[in-house]
C-alpha positions as CSV (number, residue, x, y, z in Angstrom):
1,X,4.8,52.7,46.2
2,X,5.2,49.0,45.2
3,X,1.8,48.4,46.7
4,X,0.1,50.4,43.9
5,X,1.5,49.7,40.0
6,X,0.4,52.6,37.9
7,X,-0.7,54.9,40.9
8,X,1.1,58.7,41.1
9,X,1.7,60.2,45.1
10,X,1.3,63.4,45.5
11,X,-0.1,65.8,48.5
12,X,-2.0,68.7,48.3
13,X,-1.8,71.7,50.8
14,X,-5.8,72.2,51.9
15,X,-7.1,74.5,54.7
16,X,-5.9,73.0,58.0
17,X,-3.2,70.3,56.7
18,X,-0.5,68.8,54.0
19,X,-2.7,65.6,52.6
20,X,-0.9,62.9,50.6
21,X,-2.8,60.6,48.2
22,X,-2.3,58.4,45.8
23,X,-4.4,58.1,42.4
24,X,-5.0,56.0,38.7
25,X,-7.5,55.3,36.2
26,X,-10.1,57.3,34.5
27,X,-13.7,57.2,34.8
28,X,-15.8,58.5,37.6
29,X,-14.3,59.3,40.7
30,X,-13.7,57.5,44.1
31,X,-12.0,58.4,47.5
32,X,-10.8,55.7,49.7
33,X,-10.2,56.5,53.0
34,X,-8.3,54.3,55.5
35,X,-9.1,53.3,59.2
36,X,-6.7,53.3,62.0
37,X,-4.1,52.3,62.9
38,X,-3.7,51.8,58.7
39,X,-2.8,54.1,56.1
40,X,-3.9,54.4,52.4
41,X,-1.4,51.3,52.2
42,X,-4.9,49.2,53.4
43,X,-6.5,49.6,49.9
44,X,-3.1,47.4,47.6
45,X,-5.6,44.7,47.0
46,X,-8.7,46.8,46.1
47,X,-7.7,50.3,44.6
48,X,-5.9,48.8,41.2
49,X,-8.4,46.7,40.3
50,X,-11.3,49.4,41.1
51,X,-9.2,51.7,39.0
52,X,-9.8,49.7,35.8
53,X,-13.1,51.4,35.2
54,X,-12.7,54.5,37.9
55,X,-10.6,57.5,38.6
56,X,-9.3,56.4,42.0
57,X,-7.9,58.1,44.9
58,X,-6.4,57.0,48.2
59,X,-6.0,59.4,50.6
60,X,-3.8,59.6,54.4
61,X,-6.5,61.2,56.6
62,X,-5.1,64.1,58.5
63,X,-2.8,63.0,61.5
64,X,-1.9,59.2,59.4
65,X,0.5,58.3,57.1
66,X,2.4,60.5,55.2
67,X,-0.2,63.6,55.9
68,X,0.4,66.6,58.0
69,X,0.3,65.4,62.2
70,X,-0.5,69.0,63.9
71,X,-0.8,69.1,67.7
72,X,-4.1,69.0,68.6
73,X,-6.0,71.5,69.9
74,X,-7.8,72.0,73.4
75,X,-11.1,71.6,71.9
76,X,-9.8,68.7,69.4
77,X,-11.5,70.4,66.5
78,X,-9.0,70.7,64.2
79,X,-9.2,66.6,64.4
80,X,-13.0,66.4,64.5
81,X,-14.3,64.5,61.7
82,X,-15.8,67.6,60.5
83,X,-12.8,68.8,60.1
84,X,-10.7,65.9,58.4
85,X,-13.9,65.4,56.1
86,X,-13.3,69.3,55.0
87,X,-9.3,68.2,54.1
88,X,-11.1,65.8,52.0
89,X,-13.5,67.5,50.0
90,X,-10.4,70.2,49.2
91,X,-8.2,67.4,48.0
92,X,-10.7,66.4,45.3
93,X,-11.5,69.6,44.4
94,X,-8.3,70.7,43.6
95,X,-7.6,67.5,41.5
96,X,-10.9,68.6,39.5
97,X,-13.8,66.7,41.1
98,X,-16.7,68.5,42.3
99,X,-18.4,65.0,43.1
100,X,-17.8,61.8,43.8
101,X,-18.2,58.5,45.2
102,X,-17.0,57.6,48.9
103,X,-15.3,54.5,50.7
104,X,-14.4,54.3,54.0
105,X,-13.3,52.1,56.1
106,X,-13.1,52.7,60.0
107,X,-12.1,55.9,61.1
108,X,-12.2,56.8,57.1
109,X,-16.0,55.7,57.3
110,X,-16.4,58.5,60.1
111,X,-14.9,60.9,58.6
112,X,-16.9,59.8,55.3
113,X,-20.1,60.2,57.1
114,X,-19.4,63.4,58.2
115,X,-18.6,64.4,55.1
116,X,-21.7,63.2,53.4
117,X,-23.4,65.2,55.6
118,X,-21.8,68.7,55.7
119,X,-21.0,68.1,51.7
120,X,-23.9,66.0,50.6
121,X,-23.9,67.7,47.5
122,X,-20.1,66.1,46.4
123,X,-21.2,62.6,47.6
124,X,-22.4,60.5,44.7
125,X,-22.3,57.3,47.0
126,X,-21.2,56.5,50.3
127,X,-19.9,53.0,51.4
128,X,-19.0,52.3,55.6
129,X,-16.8,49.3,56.2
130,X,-17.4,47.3,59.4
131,X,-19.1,50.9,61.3
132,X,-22.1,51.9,62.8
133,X,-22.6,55.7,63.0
134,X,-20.3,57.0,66.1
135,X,-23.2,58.6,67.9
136,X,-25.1,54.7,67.8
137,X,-21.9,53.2,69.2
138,X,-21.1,55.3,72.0
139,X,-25.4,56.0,73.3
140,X,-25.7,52.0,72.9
141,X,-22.1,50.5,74.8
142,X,-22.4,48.4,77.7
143,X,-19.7,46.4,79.6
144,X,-19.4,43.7,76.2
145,X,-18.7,46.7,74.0
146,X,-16.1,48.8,76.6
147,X,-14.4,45.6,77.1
148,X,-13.7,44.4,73.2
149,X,-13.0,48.2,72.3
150,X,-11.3,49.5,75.4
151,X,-9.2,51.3,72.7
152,X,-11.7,53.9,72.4
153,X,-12.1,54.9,75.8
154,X,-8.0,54.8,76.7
155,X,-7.2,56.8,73.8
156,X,-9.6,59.5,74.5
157,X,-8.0,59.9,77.9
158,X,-6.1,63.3,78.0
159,X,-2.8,63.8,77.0
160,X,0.1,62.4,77.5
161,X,-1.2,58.8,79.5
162,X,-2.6,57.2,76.0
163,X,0.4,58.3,73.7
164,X,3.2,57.0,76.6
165,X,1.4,53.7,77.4
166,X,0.8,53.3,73.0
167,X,4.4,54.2,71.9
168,X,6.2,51.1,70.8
169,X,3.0,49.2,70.7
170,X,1.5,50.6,67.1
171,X,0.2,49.0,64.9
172,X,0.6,44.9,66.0
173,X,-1.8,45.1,69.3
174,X,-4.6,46.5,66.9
175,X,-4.1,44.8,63.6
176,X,-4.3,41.5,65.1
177,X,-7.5,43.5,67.3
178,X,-6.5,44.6,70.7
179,X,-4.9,43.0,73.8
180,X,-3.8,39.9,71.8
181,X,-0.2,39.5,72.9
182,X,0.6,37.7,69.4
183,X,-1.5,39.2,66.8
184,X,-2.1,37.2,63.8
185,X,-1.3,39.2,60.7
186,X,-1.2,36.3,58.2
187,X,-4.0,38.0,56.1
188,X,-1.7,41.5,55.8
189,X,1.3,42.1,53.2
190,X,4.5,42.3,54.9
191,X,5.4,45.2,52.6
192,X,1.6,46.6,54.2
193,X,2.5,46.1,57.7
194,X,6.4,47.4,57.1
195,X,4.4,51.1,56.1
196,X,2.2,51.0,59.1
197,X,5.2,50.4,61.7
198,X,6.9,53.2,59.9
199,X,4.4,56.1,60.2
200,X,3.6,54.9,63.7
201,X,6.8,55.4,64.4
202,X,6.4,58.6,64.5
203,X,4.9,60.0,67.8
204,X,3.3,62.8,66.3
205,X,1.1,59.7,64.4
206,X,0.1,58.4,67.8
207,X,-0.5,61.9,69.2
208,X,-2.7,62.5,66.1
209,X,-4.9,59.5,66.4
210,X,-5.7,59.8,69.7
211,X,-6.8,63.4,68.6
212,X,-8.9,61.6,66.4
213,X,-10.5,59.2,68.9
214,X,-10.7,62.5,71.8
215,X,-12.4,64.0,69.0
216,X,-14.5,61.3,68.2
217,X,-15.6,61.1,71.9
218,X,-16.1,65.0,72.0
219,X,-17.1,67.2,69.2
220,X,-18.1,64.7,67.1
221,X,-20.7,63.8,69.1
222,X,-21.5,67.4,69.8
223,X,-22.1,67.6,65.6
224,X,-24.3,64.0,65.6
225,X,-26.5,64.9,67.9
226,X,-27.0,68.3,66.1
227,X,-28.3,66.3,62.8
228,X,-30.3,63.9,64.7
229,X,-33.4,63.6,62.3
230,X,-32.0,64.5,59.3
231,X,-31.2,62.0,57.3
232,X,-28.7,61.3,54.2
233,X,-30.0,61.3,50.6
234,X,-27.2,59.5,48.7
235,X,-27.6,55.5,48.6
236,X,-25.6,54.2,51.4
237,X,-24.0,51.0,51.1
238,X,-23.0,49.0,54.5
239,X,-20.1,46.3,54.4
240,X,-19.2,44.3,58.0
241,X,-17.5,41.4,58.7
242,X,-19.1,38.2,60.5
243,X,-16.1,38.0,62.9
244,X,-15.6,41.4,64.4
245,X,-16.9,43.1,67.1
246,X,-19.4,45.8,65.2
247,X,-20.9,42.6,63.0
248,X,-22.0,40.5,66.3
249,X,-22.9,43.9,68.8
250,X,-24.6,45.9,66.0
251,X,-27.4,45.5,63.5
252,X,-25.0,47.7,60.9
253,X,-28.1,48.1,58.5
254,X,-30.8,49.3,60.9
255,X,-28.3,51.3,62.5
256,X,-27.5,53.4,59.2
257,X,-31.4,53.5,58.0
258,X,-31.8,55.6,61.4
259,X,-29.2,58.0,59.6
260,X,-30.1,57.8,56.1
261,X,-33.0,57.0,53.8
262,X,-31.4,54.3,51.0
263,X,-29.5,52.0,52.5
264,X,-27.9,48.5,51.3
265,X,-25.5,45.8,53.4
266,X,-24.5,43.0,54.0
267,X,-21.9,40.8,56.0
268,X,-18.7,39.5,54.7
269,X,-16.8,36.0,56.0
270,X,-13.8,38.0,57.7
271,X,-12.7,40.1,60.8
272,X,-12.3,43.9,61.0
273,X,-10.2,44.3,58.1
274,X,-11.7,43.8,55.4
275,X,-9.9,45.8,52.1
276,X,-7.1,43.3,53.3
277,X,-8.8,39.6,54.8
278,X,-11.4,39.9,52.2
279,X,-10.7,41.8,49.5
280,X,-12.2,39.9,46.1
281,X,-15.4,40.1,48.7
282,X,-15.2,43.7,49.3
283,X,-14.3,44.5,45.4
284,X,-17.1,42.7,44.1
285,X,-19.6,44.2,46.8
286,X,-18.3,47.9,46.1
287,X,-18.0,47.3,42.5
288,X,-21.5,46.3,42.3
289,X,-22.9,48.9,44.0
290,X,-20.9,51.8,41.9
291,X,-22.3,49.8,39.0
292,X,-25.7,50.6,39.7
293,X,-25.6,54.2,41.6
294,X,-23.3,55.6,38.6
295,X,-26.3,56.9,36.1
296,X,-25.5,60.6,34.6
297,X,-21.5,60.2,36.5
């Protein structure tokens, strides 16, 4: 891939699903995971510079880019966070790493922080990019938070009203944030955008994210609610940006203390995107916090 000099793509075959990633560098270890509607394309300005000192990989979550898109189940388990955090977890062990550090960004910072906490033992370091823990989003939304992210609640609708009414409309309406009728995607590499439109143009990739968001609306919860009260070890850094929705609805740091005991954050001067409207911001902020949660890596 252009995107990413010096990077090798590969997949691996894990328990429930075909997972491609992408990976350079040596040194410790660190998975990036995308957000929707993205793909690991969303890290080109971040992952060759983080590799300079790290062993980095990017990974398609289950259901996005050039990963496996299986129908979803009645349940929606086999997209449950729980369950793309597990696809996860197998990738890196099989390339060698029993731990790690963790980035993710949107839907990859949900499945992160399930991950953390069904594997804390792998996780080194977490990082969330413009999130507050699912379970904090949905018990706290009102009419100003259903109305900016009305994408959640169409696209956990059942099947098939949210794939029909999305098809032909993925990626632009949400990359330049939904229901703008011209999205501004000045801050995203045409070569960036040109490998989102072509895995959504696959309707299996619009059937498989809103698995993820029925999931996310579901089961998920089902598992947060199950771990309310116990509380992540690993230091938790928290990264939003001034002009989205989560970084004027939420208070991203008191959000993730409720969740885990050593957290960090702070806001960044963009939207929701961040790897790709802010990334020398982002870099620096991950960077810095690798720098001093690596001891002993």
């Amino acid at each position: 891939m252009k995107l990413f000099p010096g990077f090798e793509q590969n997949q691996i075959e894990t328990s429930g699903a075909t997972i491609n990633y992408i990976a350079a560098g040596t040194g410790p270890p660190v998975l990036l995971l995308h957000g929707y509607p993205e793909t690991l394309a969303c890290w080109h300005k971040i992952a060759p510079a983080l590799a300079v000192k790290y062993r980095v990989i990017c990974a398609d979550l289950r259901g996005y880019g050039d990963s496996s898109k299986p129908r979803g189940l009645a349940d929606h388990s086999n997209y449950s966070k729980r369950a793309m955090g597990l696809d996860m977890v197998e990738l890196m062990e099989r390339l060698g790493h029993e731990t790690f550090h963790l980035v993710g960004h949107d839907r990859g910072g949900r499945v992160s922080h399930r991950l953390a906490r069904d594997h804390s033992e792998r996780v080194r370091t977490l990082t969330v990019l413009d999130i507050s823990p699912t379970l904090k989003m949905f018990e706290s939304t009102d009419l100003a938070f259903a109305t900016a992210y009305y994408h959640w609640f169409l696209m956990l609708q059942p099947a098939p009203l949210p794939e029909q009414m999305l098809a032909g409309h993925v990626p632009f309406n949400v990359l330049g944030r939904v229901g703008r009728a011209e999205p501004d995607l000045s801050a995203f590499d045409p070569e960036a955008v040109a490998e989102y439109v072509r895995c959504y143009a696959d309707p299996r990739a619009i059937h498989a994210s809103c698995e993820d968001y029925r999931a996310a609306g579901t089961i998920d919860l089902d598992h947060d609610r199950a771990d309310r009260g116990r509380k992540l070890e690993m230091p938790v850094l928290a990264l939003w940006g001034t002009r989205a929705v989560v970084g004027k609805m939420f208070d991203c740091v008191t959000d993730w203390r409720e969740v885990a005991n050593n957290v960090t954050g702070r806001a960044i001067d963009c939207g929701h995107f961040l790897p790709e409207e802010a990334p020398q911001e982002t870099l620096a902020a991950i960077k810095g916090f690798l720098a001093r949660h690596n001891k002993g890596a």
